[in-house]
Biopython code that builds the backbone (N, CA, C, O; Angstrom):
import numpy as np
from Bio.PDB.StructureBuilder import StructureBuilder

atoms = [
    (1, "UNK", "N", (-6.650, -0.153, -5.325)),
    (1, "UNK", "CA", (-5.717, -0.080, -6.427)),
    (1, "UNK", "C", (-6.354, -0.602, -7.701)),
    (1, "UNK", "O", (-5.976, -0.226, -8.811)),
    (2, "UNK", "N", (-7.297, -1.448, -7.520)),
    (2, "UNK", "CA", (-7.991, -2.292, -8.869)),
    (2, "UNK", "C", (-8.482, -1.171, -9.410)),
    (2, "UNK", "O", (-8.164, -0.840, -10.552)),
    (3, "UNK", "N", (-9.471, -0.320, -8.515)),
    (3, "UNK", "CA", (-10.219, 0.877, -9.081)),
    (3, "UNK", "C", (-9.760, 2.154, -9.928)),
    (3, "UNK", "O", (-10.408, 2.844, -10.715)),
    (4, "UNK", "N", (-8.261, 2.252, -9.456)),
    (4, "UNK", "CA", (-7.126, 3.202, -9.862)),
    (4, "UNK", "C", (-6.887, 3.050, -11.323)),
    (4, "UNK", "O", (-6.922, 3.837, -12.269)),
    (5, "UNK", "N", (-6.578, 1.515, -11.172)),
    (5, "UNK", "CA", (-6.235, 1.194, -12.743)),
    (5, "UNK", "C", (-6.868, 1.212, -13.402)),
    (5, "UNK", "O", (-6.614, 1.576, -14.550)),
    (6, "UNK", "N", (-8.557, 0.641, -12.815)),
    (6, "UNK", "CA", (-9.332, 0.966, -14.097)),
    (6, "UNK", "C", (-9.795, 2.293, -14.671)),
    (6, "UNK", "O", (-10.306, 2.579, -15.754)),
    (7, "UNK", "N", (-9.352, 3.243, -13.273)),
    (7, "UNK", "CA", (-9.919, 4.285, -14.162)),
    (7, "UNK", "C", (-8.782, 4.908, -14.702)),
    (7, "UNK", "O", (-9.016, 5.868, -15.436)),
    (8, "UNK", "N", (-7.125, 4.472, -14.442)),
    (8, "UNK", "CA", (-6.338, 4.589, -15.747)),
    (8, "UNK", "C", (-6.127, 3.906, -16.813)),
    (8, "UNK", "O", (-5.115, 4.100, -17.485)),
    (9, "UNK", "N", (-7.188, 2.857, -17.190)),
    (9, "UNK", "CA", (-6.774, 1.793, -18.464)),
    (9, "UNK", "C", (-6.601, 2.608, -19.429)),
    (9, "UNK", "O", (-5.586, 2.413, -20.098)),
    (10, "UNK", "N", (-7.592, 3.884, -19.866)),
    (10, "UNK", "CA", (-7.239, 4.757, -21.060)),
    (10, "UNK", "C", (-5.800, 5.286, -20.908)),
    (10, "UNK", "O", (-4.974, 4.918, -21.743)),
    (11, "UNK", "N", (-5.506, 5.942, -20.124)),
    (11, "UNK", "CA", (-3.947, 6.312, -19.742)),
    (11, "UNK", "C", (-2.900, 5.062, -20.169)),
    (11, "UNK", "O", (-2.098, 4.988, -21.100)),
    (12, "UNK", "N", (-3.118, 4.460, -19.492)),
    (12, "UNK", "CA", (-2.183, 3.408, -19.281)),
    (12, "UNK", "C", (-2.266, 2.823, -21.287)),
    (12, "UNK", "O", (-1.296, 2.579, -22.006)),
    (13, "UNK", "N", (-3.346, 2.779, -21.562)),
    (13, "UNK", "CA", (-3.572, 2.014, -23.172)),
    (13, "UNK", "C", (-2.851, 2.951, -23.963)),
    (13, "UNK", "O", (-2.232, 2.401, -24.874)),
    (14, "UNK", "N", (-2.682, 4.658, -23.892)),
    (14, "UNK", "CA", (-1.931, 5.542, -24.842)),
    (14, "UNK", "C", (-0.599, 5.247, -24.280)),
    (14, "UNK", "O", (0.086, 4.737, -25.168)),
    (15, "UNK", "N", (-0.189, 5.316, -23.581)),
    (15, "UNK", "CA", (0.890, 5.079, -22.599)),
    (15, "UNK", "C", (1.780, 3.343, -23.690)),
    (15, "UNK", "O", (2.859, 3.249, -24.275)),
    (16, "UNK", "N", (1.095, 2.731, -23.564)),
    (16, "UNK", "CA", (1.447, 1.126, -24.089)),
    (16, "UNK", "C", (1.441, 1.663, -25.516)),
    (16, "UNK", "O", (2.427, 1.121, -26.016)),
    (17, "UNK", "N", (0.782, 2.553, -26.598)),
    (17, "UNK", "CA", (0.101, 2.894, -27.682)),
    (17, "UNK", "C", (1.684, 3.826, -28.267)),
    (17, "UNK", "O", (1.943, 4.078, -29.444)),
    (18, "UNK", "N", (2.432, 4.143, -27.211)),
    (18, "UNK", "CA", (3.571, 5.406, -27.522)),
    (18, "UNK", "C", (4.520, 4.488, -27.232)),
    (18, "UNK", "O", (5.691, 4.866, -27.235)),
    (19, "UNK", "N", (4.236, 3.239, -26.955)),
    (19, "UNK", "CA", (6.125, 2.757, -27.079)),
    (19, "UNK", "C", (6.334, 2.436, -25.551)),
    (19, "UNK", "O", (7.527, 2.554, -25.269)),
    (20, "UNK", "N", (5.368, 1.977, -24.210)),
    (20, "UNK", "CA", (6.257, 2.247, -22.954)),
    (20, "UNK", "C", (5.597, 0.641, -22.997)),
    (20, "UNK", "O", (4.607, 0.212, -23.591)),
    (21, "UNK", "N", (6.511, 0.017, -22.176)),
    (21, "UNK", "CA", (6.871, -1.322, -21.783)),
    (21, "UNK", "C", (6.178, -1.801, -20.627)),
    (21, "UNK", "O", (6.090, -1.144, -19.589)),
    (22, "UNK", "N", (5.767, -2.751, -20.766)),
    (22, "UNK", "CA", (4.957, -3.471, -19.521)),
    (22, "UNK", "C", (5.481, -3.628, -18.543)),
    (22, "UNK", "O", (4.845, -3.933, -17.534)),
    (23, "UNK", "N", (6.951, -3.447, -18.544)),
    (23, "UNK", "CA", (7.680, -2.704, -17.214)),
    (23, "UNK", "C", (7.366, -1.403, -16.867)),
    (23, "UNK", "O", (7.042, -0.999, -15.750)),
    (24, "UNK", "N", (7.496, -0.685, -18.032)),
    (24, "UNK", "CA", (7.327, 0.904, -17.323)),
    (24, "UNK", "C", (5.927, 1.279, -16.507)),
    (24, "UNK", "O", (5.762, 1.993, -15.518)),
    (25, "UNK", "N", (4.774, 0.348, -17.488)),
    (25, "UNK", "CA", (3.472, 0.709, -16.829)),
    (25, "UNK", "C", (3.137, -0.119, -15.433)),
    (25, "UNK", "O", (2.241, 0.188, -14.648)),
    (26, "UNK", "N", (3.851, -0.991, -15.324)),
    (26, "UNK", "CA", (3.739, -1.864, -13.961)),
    (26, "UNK", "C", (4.076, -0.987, -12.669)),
    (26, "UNK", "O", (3.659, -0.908, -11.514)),
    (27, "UNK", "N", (5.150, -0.304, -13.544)),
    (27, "UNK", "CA", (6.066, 0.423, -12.386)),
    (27, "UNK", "C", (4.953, 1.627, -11.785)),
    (27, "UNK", "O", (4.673, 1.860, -10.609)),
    (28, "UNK", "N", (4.514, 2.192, -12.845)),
    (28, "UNK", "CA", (3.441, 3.360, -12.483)),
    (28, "UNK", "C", (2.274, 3.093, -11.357)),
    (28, "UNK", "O", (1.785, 3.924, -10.591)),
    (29, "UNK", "N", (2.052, 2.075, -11.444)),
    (29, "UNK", "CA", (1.184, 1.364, -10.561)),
    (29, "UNK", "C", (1.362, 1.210, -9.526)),
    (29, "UNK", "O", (0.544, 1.348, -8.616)),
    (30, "UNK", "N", (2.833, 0.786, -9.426)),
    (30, "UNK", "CA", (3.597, -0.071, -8.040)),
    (30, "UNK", "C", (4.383, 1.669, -7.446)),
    (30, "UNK", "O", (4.651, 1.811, -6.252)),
    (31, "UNK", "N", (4.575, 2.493, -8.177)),
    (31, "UNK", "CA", (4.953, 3.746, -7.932)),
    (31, "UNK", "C", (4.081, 4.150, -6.997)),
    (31, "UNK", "O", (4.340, 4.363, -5.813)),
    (32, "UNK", "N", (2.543, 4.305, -7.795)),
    (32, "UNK", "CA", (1.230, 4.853, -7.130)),
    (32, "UNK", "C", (0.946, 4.410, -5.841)),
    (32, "UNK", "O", (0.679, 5.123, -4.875)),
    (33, "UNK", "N", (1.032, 2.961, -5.884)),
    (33, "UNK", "CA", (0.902, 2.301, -4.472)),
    (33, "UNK", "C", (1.392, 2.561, -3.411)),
    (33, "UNK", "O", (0.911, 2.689, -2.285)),
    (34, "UNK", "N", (2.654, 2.659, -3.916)),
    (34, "UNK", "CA", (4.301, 2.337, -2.714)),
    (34, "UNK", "C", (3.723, 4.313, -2.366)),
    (34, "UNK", "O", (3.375, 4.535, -1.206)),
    (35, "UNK", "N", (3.692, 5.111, -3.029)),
    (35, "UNK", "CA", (3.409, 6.271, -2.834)),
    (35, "UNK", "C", (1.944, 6.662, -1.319)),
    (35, "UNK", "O", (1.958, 7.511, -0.428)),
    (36, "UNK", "N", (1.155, 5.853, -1.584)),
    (36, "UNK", "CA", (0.088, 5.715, -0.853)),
    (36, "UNK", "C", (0.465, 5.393, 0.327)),
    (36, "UNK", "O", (0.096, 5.909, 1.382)),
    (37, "UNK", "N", (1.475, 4.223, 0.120)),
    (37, "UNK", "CA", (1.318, 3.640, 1.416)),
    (37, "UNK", "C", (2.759, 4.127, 2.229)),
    (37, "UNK", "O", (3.128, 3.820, 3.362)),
    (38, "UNK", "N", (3.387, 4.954, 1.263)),
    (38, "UNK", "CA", (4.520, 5.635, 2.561)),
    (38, "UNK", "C", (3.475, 7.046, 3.287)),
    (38, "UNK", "O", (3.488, 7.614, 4.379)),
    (39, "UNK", "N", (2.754, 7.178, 2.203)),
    (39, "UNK", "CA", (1.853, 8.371, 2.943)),
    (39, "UNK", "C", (0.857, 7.789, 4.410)),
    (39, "UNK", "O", (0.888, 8.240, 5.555)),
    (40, "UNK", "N", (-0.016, 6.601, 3.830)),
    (40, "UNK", "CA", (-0.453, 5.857, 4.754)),
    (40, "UNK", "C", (0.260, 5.311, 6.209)),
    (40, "UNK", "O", (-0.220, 5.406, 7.338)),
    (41, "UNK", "N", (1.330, 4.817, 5.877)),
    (41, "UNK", "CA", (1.621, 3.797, 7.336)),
    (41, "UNK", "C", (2.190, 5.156, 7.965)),
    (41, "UNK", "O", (1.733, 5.018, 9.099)),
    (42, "UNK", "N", (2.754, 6.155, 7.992)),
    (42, "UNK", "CA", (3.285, 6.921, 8.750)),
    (42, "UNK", "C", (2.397, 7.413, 9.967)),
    (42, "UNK", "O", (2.586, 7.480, 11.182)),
    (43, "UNK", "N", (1.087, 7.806, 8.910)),
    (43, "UNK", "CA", (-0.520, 8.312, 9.787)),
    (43, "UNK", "C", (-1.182, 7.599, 10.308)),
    (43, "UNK", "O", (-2.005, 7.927, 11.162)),
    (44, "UNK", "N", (-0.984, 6.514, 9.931)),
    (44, "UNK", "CA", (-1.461, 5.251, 10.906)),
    (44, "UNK", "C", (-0.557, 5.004, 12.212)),
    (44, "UNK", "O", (-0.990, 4.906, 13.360)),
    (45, "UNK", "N", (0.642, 4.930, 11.849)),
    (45, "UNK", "CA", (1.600, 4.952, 13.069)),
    (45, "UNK", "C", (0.871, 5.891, 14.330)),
    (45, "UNK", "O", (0.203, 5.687, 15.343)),
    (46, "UNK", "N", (1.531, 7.198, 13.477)),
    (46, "UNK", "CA", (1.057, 8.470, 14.544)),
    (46, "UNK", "C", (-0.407, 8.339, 15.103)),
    (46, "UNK", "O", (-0.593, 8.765, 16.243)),
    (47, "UNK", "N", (-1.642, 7.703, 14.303)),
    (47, "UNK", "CA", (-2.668, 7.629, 15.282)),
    (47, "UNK", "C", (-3.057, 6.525, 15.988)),
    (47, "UNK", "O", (-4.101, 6.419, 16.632)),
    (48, "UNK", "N", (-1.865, 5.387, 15.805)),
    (48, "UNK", "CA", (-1.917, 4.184, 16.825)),
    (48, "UNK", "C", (-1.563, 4.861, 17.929)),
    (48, "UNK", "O", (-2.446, 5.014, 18.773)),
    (49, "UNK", "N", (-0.088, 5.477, 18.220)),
    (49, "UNK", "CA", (0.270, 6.294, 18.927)),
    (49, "UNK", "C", (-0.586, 6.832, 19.613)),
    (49, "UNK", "O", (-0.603, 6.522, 20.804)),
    (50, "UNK", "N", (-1.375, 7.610, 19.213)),
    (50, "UNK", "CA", (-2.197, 8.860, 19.811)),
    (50, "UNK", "C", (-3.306, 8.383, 20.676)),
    (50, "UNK", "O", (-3.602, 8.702, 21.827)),
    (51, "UNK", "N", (-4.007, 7.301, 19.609)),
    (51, "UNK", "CA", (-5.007, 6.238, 20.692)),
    (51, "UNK", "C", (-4.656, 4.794, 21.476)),
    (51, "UNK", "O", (-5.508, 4.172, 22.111)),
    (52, "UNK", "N", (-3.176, 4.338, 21.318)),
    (52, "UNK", "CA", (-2.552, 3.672, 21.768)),
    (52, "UNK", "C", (-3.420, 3.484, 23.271)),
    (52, "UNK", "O", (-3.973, 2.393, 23.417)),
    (53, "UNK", "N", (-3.581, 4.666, 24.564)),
    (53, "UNK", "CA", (-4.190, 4.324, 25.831)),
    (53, "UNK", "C", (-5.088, 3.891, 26.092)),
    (53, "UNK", "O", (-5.284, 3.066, 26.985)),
    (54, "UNK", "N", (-6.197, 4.577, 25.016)),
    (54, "UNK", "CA", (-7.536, 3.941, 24.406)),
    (54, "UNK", "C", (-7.659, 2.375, 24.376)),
    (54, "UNK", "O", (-8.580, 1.725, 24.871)),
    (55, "UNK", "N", (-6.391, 1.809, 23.600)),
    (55, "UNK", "CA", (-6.783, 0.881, 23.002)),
    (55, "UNK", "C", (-5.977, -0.518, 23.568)),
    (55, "UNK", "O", (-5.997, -1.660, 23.108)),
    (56, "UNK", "N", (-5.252, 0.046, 24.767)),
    (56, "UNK", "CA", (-4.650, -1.042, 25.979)),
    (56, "UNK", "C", (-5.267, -1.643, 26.422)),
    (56, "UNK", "O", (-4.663, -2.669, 26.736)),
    (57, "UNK", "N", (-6.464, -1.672, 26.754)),
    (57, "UNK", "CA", (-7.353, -2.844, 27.300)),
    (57, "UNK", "C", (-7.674, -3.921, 26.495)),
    (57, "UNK", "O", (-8.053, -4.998, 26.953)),
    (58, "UNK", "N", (-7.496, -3.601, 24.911)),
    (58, "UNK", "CA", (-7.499, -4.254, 23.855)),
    (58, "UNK", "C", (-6.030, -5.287, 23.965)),
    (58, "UNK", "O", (-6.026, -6.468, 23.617)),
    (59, "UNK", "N", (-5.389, -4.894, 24.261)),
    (59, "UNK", "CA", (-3.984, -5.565, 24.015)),
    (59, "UNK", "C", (-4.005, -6.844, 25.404)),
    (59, "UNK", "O", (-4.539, -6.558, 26.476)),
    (60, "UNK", "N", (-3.573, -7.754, 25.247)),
    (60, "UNK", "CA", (-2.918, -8.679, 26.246)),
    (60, "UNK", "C", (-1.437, -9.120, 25.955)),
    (60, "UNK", "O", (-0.926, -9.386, 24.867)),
    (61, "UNK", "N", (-1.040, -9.125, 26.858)),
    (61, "UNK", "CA", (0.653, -9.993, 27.017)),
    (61, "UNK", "C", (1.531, -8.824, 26.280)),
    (61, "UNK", "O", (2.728, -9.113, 26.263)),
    (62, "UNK", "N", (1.207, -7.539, 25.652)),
    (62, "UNK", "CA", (2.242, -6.619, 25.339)),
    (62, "UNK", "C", (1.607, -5.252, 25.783)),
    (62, "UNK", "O", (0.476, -4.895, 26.111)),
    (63, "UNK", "N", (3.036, -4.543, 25.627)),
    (63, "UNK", "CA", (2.959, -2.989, 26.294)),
    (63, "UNK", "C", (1.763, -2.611, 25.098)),
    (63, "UNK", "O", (1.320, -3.226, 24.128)),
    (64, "UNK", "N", (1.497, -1.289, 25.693)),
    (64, "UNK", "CA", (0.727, -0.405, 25.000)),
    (64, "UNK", "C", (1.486, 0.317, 23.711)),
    (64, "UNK", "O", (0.895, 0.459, 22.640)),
    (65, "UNK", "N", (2.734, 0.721, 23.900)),
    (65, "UNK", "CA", (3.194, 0.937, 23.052)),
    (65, "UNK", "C", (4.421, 0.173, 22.722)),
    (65, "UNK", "O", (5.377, 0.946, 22.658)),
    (66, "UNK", "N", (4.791, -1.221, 22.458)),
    (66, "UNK", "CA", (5.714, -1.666, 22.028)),
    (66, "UNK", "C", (6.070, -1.366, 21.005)),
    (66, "UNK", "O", (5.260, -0.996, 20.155)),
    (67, "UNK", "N", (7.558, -1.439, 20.733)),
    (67, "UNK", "CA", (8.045, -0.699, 19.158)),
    (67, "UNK", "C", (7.882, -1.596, 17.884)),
    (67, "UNK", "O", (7.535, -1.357, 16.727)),
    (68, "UNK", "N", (8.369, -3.009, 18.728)),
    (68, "UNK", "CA", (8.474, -4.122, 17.531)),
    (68, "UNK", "C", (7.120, -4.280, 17.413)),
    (68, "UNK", "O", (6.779, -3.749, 16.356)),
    (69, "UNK", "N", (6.217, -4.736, 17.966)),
    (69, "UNK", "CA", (4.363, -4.726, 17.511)),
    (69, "UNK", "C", (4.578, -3.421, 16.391)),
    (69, "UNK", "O", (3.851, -3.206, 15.421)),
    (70, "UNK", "N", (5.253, -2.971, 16.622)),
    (70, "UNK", "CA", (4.202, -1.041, 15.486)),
    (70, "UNK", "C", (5.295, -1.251, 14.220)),
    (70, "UNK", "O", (4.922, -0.927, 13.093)),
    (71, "UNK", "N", (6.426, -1.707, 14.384)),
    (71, "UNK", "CA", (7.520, -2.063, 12.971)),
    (71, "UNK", "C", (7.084, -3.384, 12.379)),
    (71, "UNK", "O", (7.169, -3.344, 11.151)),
    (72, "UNK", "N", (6.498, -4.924, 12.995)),
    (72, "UNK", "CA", (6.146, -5.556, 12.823)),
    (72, "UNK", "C", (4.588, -4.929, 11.526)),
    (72, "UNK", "O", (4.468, -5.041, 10.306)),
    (73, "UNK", "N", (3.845, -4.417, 12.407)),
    (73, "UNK", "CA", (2.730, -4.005, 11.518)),
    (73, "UNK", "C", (3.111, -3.112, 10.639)),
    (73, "UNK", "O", (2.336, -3.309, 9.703)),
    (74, "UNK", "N", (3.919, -2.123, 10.297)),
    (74, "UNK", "CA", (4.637, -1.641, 9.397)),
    (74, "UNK", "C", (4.873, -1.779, 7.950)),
    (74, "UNK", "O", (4.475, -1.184, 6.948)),
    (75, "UNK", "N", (5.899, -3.072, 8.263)),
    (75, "UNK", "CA", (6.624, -3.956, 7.641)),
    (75, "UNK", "C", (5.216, -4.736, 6.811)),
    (75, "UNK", "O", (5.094, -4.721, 5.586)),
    (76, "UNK", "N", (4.213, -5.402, 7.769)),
    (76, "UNK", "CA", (3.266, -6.227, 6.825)),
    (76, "UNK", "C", (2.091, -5.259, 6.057)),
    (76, "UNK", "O", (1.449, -5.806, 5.160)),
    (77, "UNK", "N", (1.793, -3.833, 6.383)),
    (77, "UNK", "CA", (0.687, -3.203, 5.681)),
    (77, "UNK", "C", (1.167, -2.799, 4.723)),
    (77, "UNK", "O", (0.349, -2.520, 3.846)),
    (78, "UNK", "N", (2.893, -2.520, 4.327)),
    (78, "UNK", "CA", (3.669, -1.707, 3.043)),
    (78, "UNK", "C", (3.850, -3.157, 2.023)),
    (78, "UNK", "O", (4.065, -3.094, 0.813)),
    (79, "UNK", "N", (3.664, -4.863, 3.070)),
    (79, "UNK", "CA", (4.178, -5.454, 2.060)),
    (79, "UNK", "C", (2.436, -6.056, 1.426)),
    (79, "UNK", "O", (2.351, -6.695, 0.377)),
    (80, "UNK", "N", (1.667, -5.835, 1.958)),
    (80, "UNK", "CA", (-0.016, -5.880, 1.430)),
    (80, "UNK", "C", (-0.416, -5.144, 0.440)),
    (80, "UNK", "O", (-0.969, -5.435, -0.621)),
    (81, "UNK", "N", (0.128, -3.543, 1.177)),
    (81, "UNK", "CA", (-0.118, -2.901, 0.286)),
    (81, "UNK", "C", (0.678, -2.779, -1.088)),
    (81, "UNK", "O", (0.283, -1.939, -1.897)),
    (82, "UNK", "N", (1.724, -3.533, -1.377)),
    (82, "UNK", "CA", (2.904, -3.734, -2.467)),
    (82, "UNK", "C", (1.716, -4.511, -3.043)),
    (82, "UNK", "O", (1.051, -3.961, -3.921)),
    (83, "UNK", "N", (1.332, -5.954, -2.556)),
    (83, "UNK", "CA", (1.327, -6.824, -3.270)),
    (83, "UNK", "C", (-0.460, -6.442, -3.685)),
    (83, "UNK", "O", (-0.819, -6.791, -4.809)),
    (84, "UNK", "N", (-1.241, -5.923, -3.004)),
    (84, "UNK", "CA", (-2.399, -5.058, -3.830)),
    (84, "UNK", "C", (-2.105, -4.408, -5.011)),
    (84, "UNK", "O", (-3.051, -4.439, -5.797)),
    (85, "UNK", "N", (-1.076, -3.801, -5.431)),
    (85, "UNK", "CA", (-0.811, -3.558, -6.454)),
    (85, "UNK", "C", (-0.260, -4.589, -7.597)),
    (85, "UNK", "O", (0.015, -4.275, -8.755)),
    (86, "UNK", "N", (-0.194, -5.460, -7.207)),
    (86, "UNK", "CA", (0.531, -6.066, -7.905)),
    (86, "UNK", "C", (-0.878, -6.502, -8.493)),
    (86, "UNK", "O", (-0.995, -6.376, -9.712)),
    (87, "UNK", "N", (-2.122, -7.071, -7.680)),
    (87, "UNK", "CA", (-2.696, -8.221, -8.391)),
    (87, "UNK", "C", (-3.685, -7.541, -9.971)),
    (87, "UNK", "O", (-3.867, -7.950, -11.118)),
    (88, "UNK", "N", (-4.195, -6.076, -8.998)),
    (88, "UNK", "CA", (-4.999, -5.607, -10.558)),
    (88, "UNK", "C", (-3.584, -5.462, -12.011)),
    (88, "UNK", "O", (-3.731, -5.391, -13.231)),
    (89, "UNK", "N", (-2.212, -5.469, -11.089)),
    (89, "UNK", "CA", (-1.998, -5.421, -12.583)),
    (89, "UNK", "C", (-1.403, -6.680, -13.212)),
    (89, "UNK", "O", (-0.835, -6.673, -14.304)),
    (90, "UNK", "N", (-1.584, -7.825, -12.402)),
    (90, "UNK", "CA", (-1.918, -9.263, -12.672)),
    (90, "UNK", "C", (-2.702, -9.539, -13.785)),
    (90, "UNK", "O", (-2.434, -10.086, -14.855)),
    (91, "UNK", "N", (-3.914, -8.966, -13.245)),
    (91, "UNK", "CA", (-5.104, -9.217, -14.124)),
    (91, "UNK", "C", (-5.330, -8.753, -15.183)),
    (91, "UNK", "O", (-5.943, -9.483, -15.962)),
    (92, "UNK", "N", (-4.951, -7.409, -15.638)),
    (92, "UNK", "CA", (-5.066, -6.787, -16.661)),
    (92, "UNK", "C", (-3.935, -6.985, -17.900)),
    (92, "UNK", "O", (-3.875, -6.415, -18.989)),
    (93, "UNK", "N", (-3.041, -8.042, -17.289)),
    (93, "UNK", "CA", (-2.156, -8.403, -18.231)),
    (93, "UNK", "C", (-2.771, -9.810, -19.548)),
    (93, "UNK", "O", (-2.446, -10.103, -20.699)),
    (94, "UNK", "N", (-4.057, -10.487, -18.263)),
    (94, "UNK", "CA", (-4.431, -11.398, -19.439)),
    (94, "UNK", "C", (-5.807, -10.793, -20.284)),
    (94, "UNK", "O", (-6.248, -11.401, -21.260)),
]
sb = StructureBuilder()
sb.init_structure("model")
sb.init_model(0)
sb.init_chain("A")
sb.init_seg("    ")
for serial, (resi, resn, name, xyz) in enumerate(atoms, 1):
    if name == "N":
        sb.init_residue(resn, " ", resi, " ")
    sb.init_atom(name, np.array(xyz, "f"), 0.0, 1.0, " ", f" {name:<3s}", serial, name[0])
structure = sb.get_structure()
């Protein structure tokens, strides 16, 4: 996401240059992200799934496919991937 922004700082600078609010451009960011990562965790799901049998010998003390393990990881890669967005546009605010 750091890389994203920088290669929209020109965007983002006409964007700030026409009147849009350090809300609106935050949002574009956190848009872009949240966008990625509903695309992301779904395909990740489906190919935990797929190599799930593969990867049982890997696992101890839970099923191969438990539901709460796969909503658990879910839940924390959409809120990583939130807060990745957040930090390049942390930074580019000072």
């Amino acid at each position: 996401m750091a890389f994203s922004v920088v290669q929209r700082r020109r965007e983002l600078a006409v964007r700030a240059a026409l009147g849009a609010q350090r809300r609106q451009l935050s949002g574009l960011v956190l848009a872009r992200g949240a966008r990625l990562a509903l695309l992301g965790i779904p395909v990740g799901l489906f190919g935990a799934l797929a190599l799930s049998r593969f990867l049982s010998a890997l696992l101890y003390g839970i099923g191969e496919r438990h539901p709460l393990t796969f909503a658990v990881v879910a839940v924390m890669l959409g809120t990583v991937a939130l807060a990745a967005c957040c930090c390049p546009r942390a930074r580019r605010r000072g």
